[in-house]
DRENKOL-68733 format. One line per field, with one value per residue (C-alpha): residue in three letters; x, y negated, z. Coordinates in nm, 4 decimals, always signed. Example, Ala and Ser with C-alpha at 12.3 -4.5 7.8 and 13.67 -1.06 7.14 Angstrom:
2
resn [ALA, SER]
u [+1.2300, +1.3670]
v [+0.4500, +0.1060]
w [+0.7800, +0.7140]
This chain:
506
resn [UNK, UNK, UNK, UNK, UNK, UNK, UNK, UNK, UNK, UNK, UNK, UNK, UNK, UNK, UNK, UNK, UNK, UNK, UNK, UNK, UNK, UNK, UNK, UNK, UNK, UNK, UNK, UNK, UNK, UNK, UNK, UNK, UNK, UNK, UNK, UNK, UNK, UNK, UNK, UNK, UNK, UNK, UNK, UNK, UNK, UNK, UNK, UNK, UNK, UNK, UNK, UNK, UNK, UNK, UNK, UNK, UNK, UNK, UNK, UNK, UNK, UNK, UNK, UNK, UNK, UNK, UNK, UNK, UNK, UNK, UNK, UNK, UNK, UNK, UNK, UNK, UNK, UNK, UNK, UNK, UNK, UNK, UNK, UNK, UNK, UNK, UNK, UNK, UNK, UNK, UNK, UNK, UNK, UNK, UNK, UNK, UNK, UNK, UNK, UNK, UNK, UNK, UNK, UNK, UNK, UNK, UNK, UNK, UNK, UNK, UNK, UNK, UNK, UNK, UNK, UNK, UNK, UNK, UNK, UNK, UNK, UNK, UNK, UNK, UNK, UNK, UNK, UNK, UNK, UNK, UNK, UNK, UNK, UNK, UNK, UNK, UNK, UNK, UNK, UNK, UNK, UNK, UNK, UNK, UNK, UNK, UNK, UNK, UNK, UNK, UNK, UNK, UNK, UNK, UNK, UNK, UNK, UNK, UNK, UNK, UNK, UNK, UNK, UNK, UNK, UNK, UNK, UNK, UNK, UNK, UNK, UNK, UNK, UNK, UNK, UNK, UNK, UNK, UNK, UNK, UNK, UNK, UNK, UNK, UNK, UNK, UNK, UNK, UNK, UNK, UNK, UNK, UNK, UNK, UNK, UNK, UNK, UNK, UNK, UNK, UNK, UNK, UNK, UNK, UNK, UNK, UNK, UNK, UNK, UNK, UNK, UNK, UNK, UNK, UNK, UNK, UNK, UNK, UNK, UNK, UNK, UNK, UNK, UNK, UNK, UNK, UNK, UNK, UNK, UNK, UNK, UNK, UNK, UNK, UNK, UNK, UNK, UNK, UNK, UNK, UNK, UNK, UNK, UNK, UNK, UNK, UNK, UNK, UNK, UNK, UNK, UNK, UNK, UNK, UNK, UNK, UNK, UNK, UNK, UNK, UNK, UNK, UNK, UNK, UNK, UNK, UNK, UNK, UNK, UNK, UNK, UNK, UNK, UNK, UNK, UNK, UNK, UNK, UNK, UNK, UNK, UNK, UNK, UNK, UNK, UNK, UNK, UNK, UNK, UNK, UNK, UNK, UNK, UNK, UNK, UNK, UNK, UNK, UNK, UNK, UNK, UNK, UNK, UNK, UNK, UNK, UNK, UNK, UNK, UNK, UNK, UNK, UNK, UNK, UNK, UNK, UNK, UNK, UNK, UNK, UNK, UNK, UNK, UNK, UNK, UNK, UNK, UNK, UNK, UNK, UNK, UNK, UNK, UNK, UNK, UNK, UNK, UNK, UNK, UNK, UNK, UNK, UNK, UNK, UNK, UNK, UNK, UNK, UNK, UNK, UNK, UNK, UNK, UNK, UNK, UNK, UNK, UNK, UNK, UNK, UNK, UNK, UNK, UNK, UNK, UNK, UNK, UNK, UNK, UNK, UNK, UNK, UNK, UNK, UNK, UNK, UNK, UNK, UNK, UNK, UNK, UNK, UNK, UNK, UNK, UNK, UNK, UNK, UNK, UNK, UNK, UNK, UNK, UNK, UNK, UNK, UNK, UNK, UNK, UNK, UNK, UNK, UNK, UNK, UNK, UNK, UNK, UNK, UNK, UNK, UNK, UNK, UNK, UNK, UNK, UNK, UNK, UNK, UNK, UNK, UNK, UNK, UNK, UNK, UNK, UNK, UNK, UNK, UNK, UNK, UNK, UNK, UNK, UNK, UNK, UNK, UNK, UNK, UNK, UNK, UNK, UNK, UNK, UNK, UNK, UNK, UNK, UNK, UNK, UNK, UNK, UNK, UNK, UNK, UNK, UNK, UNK, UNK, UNK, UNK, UNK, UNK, UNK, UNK, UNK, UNK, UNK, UNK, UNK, UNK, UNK, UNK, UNK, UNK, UNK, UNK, UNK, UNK, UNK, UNK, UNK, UNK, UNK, UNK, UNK, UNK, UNK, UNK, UNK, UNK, UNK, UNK, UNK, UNK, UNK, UNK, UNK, UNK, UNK, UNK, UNK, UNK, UNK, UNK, UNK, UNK]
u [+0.0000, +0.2860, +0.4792, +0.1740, +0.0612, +0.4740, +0.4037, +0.1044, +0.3184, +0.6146, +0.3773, +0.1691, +0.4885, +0.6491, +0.3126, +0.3284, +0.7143, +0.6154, +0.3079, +0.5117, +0.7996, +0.5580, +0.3864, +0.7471, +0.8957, +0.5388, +0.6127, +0.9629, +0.8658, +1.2360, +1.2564, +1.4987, +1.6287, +1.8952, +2.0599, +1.8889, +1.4972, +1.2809, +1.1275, +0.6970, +0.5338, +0.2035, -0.0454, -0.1817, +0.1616, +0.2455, -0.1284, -0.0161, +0.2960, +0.1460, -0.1004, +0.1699, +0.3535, +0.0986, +0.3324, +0.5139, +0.2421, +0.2055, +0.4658, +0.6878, +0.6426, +0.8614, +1.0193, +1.2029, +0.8832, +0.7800, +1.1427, +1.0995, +0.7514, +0.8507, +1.2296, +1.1589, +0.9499, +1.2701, +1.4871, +1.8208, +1.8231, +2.0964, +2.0790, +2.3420, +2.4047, +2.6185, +2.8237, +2.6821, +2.3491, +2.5094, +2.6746, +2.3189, +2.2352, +2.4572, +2.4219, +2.0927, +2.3104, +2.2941, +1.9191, +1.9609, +1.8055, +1.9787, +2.2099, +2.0544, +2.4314, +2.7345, +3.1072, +3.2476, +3.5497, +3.7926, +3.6861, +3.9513, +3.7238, +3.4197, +3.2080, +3.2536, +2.8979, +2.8443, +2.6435, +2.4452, +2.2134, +1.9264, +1.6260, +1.2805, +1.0114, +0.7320, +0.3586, +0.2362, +0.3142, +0.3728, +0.6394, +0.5604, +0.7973, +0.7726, +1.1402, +1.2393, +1.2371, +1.5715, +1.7296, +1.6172, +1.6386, +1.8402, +1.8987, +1.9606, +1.9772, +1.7902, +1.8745, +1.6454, +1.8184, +1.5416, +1.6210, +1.6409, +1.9377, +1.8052, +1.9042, +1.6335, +1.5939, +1.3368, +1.1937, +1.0134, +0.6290, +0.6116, +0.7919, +0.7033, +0.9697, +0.7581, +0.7157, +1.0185, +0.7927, +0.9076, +0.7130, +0.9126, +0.8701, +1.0816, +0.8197, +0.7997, +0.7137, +0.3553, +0.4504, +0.6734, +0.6400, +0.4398, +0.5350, +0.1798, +0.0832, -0.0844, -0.2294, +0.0147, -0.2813, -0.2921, +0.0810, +0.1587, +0.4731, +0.6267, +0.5534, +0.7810, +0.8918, +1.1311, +1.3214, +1.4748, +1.6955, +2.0733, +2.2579, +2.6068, +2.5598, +2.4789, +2.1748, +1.8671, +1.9846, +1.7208, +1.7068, +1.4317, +1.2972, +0.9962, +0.8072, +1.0244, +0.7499, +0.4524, +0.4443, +0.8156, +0.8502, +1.1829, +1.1602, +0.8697, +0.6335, +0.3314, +0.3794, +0.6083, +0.4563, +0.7550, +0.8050, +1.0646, +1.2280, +1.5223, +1.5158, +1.8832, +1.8845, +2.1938, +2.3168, +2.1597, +1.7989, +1.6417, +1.3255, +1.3333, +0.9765, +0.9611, +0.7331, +0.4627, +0.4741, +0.1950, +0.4517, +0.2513, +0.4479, +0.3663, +0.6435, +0.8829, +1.2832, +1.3923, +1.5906, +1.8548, +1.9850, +2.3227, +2.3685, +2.3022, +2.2792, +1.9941, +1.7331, +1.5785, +1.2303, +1.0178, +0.7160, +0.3993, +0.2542, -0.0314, +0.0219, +0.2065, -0.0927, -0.3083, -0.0791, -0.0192, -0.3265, -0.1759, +0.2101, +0.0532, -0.1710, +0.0307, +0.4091, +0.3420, +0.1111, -0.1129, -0.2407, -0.4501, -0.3053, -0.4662, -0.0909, -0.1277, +0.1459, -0.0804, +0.0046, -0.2134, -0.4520, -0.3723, -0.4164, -0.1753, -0.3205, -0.6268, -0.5096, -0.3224, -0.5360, -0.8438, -0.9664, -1.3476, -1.2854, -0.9720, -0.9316, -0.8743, -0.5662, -0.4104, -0.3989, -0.0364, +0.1100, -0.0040, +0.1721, +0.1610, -0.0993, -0.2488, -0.5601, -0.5783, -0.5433, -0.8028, -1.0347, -0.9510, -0.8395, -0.6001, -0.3346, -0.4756, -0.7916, -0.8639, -0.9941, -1.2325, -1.4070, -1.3285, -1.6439, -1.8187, -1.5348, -1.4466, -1.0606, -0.8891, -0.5132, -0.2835, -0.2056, -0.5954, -0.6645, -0.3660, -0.4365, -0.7667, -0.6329, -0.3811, -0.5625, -0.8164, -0.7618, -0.6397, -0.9204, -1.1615, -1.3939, -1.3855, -1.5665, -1.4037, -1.5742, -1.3173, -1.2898, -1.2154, -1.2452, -1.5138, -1.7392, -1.7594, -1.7964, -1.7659, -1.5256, -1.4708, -1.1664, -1.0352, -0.7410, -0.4331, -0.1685, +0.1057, +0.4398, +0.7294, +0.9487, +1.1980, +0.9505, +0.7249, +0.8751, +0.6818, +0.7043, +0.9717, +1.2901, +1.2046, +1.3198, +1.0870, +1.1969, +1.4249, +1.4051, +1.7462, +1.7447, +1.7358, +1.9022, +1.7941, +2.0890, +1.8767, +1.6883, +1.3428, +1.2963, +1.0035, +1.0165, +1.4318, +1.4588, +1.6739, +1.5550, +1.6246, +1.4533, +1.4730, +1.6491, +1.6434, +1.9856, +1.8869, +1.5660, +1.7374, +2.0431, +1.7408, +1.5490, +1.2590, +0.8978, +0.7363, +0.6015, +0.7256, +0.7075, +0.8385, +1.1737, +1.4694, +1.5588, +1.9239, +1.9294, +1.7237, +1.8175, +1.9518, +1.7002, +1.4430, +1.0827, +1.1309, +1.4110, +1.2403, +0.9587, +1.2169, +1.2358, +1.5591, +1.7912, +1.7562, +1.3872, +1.1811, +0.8785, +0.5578, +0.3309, +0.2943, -0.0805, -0.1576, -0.0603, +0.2225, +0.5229, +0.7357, +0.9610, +1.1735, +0.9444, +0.6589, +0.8207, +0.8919, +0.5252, +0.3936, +0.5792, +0.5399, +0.1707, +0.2790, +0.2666, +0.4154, +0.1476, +0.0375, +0.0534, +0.1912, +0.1613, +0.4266, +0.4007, +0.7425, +0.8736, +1.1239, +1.3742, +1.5758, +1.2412, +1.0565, +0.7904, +0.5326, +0.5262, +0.2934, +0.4654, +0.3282, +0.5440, +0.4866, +0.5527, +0.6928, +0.8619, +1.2595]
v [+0.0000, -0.1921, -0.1262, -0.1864, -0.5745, -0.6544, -0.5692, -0.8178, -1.0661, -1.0957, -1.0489, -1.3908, -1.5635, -1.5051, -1.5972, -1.9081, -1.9683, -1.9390, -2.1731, -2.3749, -2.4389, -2.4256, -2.7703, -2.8833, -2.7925, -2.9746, -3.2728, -3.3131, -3.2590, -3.2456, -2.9475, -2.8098, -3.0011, -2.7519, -2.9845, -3.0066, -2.9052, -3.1434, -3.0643, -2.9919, -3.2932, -3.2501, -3.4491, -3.6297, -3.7521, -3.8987, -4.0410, -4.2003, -4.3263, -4.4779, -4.6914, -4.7811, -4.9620, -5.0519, -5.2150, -4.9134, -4.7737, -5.0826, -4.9391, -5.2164, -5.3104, -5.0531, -5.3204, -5.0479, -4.9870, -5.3308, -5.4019, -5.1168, -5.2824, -5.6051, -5.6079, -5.5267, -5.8938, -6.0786, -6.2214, -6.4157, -6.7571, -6.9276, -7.3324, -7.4882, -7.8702, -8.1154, -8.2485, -8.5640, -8.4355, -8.1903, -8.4509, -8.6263, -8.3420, -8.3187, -8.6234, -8.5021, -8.2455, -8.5253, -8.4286, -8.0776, -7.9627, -7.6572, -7.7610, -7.5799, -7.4806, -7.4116, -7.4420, -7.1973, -7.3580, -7.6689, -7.7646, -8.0268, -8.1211, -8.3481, -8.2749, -7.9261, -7.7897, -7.6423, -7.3309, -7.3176, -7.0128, -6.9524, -6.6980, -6.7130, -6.4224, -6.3234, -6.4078, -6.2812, -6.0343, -6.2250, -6.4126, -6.6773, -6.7575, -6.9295, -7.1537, -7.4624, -7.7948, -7.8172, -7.4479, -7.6047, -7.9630, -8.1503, -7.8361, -7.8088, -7.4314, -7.1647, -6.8269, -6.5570, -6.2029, -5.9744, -5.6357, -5.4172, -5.5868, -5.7890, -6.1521, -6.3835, -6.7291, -6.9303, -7.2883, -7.5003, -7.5319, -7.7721, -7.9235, -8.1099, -8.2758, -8.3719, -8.0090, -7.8627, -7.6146, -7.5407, -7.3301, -7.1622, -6.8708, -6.6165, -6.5548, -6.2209, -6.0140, -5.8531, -5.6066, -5.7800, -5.6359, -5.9150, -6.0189, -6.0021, -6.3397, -6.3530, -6.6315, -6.8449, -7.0259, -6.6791, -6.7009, -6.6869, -6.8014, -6.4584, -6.2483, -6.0450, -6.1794, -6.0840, -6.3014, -6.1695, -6.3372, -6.3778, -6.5533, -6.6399, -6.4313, -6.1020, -6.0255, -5.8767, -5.8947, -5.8812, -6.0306, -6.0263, -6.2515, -6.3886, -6.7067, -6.9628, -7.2252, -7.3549, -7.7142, -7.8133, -8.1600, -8.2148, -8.4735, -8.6380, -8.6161, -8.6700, -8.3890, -8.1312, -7.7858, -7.5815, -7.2132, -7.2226, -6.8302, -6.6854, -6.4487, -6.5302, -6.7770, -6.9245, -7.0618, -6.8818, -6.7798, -7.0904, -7.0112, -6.6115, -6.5203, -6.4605, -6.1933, -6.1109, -5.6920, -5.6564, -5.7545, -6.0636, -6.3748, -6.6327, -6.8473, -6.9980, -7.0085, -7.3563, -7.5079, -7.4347, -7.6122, -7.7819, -7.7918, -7.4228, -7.0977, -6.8681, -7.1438, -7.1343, -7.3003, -7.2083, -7.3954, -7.1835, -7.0330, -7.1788, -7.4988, -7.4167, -7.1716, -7.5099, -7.6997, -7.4169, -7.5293, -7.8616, -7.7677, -7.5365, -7.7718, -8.0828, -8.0400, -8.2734, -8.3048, -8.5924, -8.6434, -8.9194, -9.1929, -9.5030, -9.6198, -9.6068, -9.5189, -9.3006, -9.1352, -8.9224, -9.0455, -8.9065, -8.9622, -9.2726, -9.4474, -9.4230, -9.5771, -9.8510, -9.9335, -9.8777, -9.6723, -9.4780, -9.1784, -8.8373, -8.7852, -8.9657, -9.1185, -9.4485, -9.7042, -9.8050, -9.9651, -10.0288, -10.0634, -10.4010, -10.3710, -10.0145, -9.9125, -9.9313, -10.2997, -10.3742, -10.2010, -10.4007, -10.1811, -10.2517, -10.1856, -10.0314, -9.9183, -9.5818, -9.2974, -9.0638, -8.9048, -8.8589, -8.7993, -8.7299, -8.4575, -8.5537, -8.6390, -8.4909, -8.6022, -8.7539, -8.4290, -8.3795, -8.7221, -8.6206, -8.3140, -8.4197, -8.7730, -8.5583, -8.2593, -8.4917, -8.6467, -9.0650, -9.2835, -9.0569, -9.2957, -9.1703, -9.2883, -9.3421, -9.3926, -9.6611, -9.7692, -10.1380, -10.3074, -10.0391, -10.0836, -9.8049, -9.9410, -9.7687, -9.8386, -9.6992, -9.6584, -9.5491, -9.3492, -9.4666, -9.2032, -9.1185, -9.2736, -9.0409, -9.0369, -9.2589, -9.5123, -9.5577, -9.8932, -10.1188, -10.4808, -10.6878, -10.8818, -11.2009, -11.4302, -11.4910, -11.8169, -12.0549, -12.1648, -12.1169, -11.7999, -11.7723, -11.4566, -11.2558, -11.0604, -10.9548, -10.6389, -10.6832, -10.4270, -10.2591, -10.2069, -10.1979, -10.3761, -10.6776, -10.8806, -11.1610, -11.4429, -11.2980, -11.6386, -11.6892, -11.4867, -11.2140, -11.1183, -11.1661, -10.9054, -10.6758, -10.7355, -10.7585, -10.8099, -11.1528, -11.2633, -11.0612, -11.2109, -11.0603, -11.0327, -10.7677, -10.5571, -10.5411, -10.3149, -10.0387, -9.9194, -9.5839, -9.3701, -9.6240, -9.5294, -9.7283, -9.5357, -9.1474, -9.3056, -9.3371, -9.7088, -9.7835, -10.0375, -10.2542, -10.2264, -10.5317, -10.5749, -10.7299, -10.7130, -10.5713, -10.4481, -10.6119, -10.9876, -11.1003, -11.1805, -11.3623, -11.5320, -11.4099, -11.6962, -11.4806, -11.1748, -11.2523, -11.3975, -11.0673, -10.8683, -11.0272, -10.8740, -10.5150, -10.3180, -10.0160, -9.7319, -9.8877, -9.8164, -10.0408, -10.0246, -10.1015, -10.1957, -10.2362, -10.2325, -10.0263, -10.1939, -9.8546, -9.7033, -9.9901, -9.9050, -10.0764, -9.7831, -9.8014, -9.6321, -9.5832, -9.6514, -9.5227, -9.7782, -9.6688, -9.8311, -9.9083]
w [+0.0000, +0.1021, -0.2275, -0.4295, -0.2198, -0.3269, -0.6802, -0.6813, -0.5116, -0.7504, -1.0668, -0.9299, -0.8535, -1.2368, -1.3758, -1.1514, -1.2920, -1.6530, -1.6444, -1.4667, -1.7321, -1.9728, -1.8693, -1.8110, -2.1658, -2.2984, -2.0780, -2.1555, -2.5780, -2.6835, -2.9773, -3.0835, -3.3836, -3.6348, -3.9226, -4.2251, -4.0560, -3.9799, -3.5811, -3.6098, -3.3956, -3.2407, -3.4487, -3.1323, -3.0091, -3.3630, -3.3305, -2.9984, -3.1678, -3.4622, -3.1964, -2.9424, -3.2864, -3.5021, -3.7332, -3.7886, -3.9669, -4.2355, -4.5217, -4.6304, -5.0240, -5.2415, -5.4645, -5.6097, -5.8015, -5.8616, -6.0598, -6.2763, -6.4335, -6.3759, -6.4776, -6.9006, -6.9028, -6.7287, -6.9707, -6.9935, -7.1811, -7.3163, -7.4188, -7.6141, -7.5754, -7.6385, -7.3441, -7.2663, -7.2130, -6.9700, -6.8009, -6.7292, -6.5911, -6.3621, -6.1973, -6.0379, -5.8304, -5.5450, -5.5371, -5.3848, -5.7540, -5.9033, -6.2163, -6.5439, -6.6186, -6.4703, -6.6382, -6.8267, -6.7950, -6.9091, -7.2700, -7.4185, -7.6983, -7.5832, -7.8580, -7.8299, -7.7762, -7.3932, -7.3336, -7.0143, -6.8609, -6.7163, -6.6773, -6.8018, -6.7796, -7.0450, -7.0240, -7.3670, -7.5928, -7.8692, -7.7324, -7.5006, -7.2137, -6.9276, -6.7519, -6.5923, -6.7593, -6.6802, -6.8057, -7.1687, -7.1442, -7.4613, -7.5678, -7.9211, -7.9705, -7.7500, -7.7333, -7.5272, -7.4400, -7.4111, -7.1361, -7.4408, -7.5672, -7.8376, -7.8557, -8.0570, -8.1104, -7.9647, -7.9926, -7.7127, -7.7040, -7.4560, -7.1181, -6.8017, -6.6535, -6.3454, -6.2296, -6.3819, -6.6187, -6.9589, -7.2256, -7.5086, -7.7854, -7.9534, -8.2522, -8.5081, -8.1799, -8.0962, -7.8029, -7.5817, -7.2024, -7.0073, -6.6693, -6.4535, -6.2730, -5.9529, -5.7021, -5.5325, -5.3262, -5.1260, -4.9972, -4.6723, -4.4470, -4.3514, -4.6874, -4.8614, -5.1551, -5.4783, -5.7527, -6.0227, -6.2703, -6.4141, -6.1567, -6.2590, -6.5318, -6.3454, -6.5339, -6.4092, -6.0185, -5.7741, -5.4224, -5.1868, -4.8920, -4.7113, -4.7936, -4.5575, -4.5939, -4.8410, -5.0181, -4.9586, -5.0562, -5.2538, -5.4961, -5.5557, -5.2714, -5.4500, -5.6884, -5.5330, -5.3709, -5.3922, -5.2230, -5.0316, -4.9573, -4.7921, -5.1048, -5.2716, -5.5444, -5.6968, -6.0367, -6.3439, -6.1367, -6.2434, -6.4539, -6.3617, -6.1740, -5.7739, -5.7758, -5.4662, -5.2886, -5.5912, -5.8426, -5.9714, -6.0414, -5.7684, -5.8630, -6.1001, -5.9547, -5.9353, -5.6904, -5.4205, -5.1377, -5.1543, -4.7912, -4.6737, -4.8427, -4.8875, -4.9467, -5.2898, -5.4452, -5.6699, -5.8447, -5.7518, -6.0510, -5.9956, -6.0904, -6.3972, -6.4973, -6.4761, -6.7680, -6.9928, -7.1748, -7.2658, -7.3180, -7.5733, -7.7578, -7.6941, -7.5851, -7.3043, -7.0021, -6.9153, -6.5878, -6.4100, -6.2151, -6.0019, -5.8463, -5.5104, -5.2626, -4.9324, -4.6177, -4.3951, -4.1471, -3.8191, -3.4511, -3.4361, -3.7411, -3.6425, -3.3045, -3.4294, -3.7181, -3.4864, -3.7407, -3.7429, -3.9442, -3.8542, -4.2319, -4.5500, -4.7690, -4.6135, -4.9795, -4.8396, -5.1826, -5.4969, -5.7970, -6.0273, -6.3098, -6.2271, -6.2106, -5.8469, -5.8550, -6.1411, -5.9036, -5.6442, -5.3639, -5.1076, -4.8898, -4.5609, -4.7496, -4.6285, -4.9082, -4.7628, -5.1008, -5.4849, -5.7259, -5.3898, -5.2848, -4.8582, -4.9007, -4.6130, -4.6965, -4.9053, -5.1076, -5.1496, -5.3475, -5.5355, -5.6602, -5.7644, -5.9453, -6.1019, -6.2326, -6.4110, -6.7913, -6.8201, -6.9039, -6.6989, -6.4700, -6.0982, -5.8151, -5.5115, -5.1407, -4.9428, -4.5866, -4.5467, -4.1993, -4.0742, -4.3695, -4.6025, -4.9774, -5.3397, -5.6428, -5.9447, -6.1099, -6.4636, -6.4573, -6.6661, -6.7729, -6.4861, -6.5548, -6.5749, -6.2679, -6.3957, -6.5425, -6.2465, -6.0684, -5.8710, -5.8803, -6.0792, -5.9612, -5.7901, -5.5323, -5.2603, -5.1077, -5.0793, -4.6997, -4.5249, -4.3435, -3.9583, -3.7975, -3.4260, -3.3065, -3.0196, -2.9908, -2.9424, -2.6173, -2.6786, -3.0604, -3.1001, -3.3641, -3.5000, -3.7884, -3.9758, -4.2645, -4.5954, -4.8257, -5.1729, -5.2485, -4.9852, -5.1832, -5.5438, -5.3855, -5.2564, -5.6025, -5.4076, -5.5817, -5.5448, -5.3741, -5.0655, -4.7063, -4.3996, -4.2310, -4.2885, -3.9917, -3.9642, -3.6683, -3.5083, -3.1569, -3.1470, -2.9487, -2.9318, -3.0640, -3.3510, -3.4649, -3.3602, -3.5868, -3.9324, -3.9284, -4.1391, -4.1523, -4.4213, -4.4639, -4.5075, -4.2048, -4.3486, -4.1108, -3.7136, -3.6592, -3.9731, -3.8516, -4.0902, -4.0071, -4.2223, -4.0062, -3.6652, -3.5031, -3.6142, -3.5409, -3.1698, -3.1234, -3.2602, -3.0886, -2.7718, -2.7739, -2.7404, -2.4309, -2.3438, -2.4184, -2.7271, -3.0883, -3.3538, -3.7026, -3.8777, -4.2702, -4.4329, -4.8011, -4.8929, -5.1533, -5.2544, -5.3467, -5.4453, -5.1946, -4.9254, -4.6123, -4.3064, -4.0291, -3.6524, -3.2903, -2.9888, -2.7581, -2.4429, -2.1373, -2.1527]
C-alpha cells in the first residue's frame, strides 16, 4: 500500500514539474532560432505586436517599383548657348536659384557655344515635355536624351519665366512612355517623396525625402509655392519630376539652397498643370493683375489698425498707373471678397487675381475706416518680374534735413529728414514724405519686428510723419502694451510695407 501511495506521489509531482515548465517555456517565448529558418510565432503575439507599434504595420512606399515605371518617361536635356546668355544666368546664383548649367570647364574662346544640362520628364506620348524655364532659357539648340538611348531634337512650345515652367517637344514620336501626374494640393509636411533626374551628369539617379514644408517663398512672394524636400537635389535635377509613394508627379525640380545641403524646391505640378493650356496655344502666359502690394490680417493688425474683421488682404502699396489705382483703392484698405469669394489672406486674393484672364472685370468687397464698400476693377496684364517697378525717380523736397541721433525708447529707432539729395540718392517716388531711420536698436521690438535700416517711415498708426518733429510727437503717444503700425517704403524694393510693434517696457 505503502509502495503503491509513493508511486502516486512521484507520478503527481512530475506531472506538476512538466506543467510547470511548460507555462514557463510559454512565458519566456524564446525558440529556438537555427541559421537560415525562420522561428513559427504565435499568431496572437504577432497580433499584440502589430497593436503595441501601429506604425510598424504601415509598409513604407517601395520606390524600387515606382522608378521602374517612372524612370523610361525621365529624360536628360541638353541646351546649347552662347556664353553671354550663360553669363546672365549666372548672376541670379545670389538668389539661392539653381544655375541651369554648370562648367564643363575653361573655354579660351568666348564665342565658343556652352552646353548646359538639365532633366525634363514626359507628359504625352507624342512628345511633349515638361522643364524649368531656366534648363532652356536663350537656348539656341535643344537636345532631349530619351532612357532608351536615343538623342532627338526638340523645340520650345512655350515658357514662363515667373514660375520657372518650360514646355518643349521632340516631334515624329507617338509612343513615348508618359510620366503620370498627380495632385500636389494633397501634400503633406512629412511624406515620402522621390526626384529623379541627371545631376552632374549622373543620369537617371534617384534620391528620396519627405516634404520639408509647403508654399516656400523664394523669390517672388506673390507667386512662389515651392516644395521644399530633404530628397537630394543638386546641379543637373532641375526640370526632372519629384514623384509622390503613388509615383505621380507632384512636382517639377527647381531650386537648391546655396547655404546648406539637402534642401531642394520644386514647383507643384499643380500649378504648372493650370498653364499648360496657354504655353501650348500661346508660348506665353497671361495672368490678371490690379498692383497692389498686401500682407495678412492678423491679430496685431487688427489691433493697431483697430480693425473689425480676422481675415482679409491688407492694400499696403499700390503701384503708379495700375488698375488698383483707377479704381480708387487705397493703402490700408482691407480685401475681404473677390467675385463674392471671402478672401482669407494675401495668397488667397492672389491666386484668384492671377488665375483669371487681363481685361476681366472683378468685383471686389473693401474695408475702409469700418465701412464696407464695393469696387470693381479690370485686370491689366502682370508685368514680368523685372519690369514691375513702382514709382519713378524724384526728389521729394528741398528743406534742409534735420538729424535725431537719439533712440526713441520705446520704438528703437533713429531717424532723420529725408532732403532733396537724400531722396534723389534713394530714387525715391514723389512725392514721398516721412523720415529715414538710420538706426534700429539691437534687441528692441522694432528690430524682432524686421524694421531695417535705411527704410523710409511714413506714417505711425496712420498719422504722418514727415519730419523728426513729427516723429517725436507721434511717438510720444505710445505706451508700453500697445501696438503700432508702422508703414514704411522700402527703396531697394521699391515698396510701401505696413509692419506691426509690440511695444513693451525698456
Amino acid at each position: 500500500m505503502s509502495s503503491r501511495l509513493t508511486w502516486v506521489t512521484v507520478s503527481l509531482a512530475a506531472l506538476v514539474s512538466f506543467l510547470v515548465g511548460v507555462i514557463v517555456a510559454g512565458g519566456l517565448d524564446q525558440p529556438r532560432v537555427v541559421a537560415g529558418e525562420t522561428p513559427a510565432r504565435s499568431p496572437i503575439a504577432a497580433l499584440k505586436r502589430a497593436s503595441d507599434h501601429p506604425a510598424a504595420a504601415t509598409p513604407l512606399a517601395n520606390f524600387a517599383d515606382i522608378v521602374d515605371r517612372v524612370n523610361p518617361a525621365v529624360v536628360g536635356i541638353d541646351a546649347t548657348t552662347r556664353v553671354e546668355d550663360v553669363g546672365a544666368r549666372r548672376r541670379r546664383r545670389a538668389d539661392g536659384a539653381e544655375p541651369f548649367d554648370f562648367d564643363l570647364g575653361p573655354r579660351p574662346d568666348r564665342e565658343a557655344p556652352r552646353r548646359g544640362a538639365g532633366s525634363g520628364f514626359i507628359i504625352d506620348p507624342d512628345g511633349s515635355i515638361l522643364t524649368n524655364h531656366h534648363v532652356i532659357e536663350g537656348a539656341e539648340r535643344i537636345t532631349v536624351k530619351l532612357s532608351d538611348g536615343r538623342t532627338l531634337r526638340a523645340r520650345v512650345i512655350g515658357t514662363d519665366p515667373d514660375t520657372d515652367v518650360a514646355l518643349i517637344k521632340v516631334d515624329g514620336e507617338r509612343s513615348l512612355p508618359v510620366a503620370p501626374l498627380g495632385d500636389s494640393s494633397s501634400l503633406r509636411m512629412g511624406e515620402w517623396v522621390c526626384a529623379i533626374g541627371n545631376p552632374l551628369e549622373y543620369e537617371h539617379s534617384v534620391t528620396v525625402g519627405v516634404v520639408s514644408f509647403l508654399g516656400r517663398k523664394l523669390f517672388d512672394a506673390s507667386l512662389d509655392n515651392y516644395i521644399q524636400t530633404d530628397a537630394a537635389i543638386n546641379f543637373g535635377n532641375s526640370g526632372g519630376p519629384l514623384l509622390n509613394s503613388r509615383g505621380e508627379v507632384i512636382g517639377i525640380n527647381s531650386a537648391i539652397s546655396s547655404r546648406a545641403s539637402n534642401i531642394g524646391f520644386a514647383v507643384p505640378i499643380n500649378g504648372a498643370v493650370a498653364i499648360l493650356p496657354q504655353l501650348r496655344d500661346t508660348g506665353r502666359v497671361a495672368r490678371g493683375y490690379i498692383g497692389v502690394a498686401l500682407r495678412d490680417v492678423d491679430v496685431d493688425v487688427m489691433k493697431s489698425l483697430n480693425l473689425v474683421v480676422d481675415k482679409g488682404a491688407l492694400v499696403q502699396n499700390i503701384s503708379e498707373g495700375s488698375p488698383a489705382e483707377r479704381a480708387g483703392l487705397r493703402p490700408y484698405d482691407v480685401i475681404t471678397s473677390f467675385e463674392g469669394r471671402p478672401i482669407v489672406n494675401e495668397d488667397d486674393l492672389i491666386h484668384e487675381i492671377a488665375s483669371r484672364s487681363p481685361g476681366t472685370p472683378v468685383s471686389i468687397r473693401v474695408l475702409r475706416d469700418g465701412q464696407h464698400m464695393s469696387v470693381t476693377v479690370k485686370l491689366a496684364e502682370r508685368p514680368l518680374r523685372s519690369d514691375a517697378r513702382v514709382g519713378s525717380p524724384a526728389p521729394s523736397t528741398s528743406r534742409p534735413a534735420r538729424q535725431s541721433n537719439e533712440v526713441e525708447p520705446l520704438l528703437g529707432l533713429a531717424v532723420r529728414d529725408i532732403d532733396a539729395s537724400t531722396a534723389q540718392r534713394l530714387e525715391l517716388p514723389k512725392p514721398t514724405r516721412g523720415v529715414l531711420i538710420l538706426r534700429v536698436e539691437p534687441l528692441s521690438t522694432a528690430f524682432e519686428a524686421g524694421v531695417e535700416r535705411g527704410t523710409v517711415l511714413l506714417e505711425i498708426n496712420r498719422q504722418s510723419v514727415d519730419s523728426v518733429d513729427a516723429f517725436r510727437r507721434v511717438a510720444r503717444g505710445v505706451r508700453p502694451g500697445d501696438v503700432v503700425a508702422l508703414f514704411m517704403y522700402a527703396p531697394d524694393t521699391e515698396q510701401r510695407q505696413l509692419k506691426t510693434v509690440r511695444i513693451e517696457e525698456r
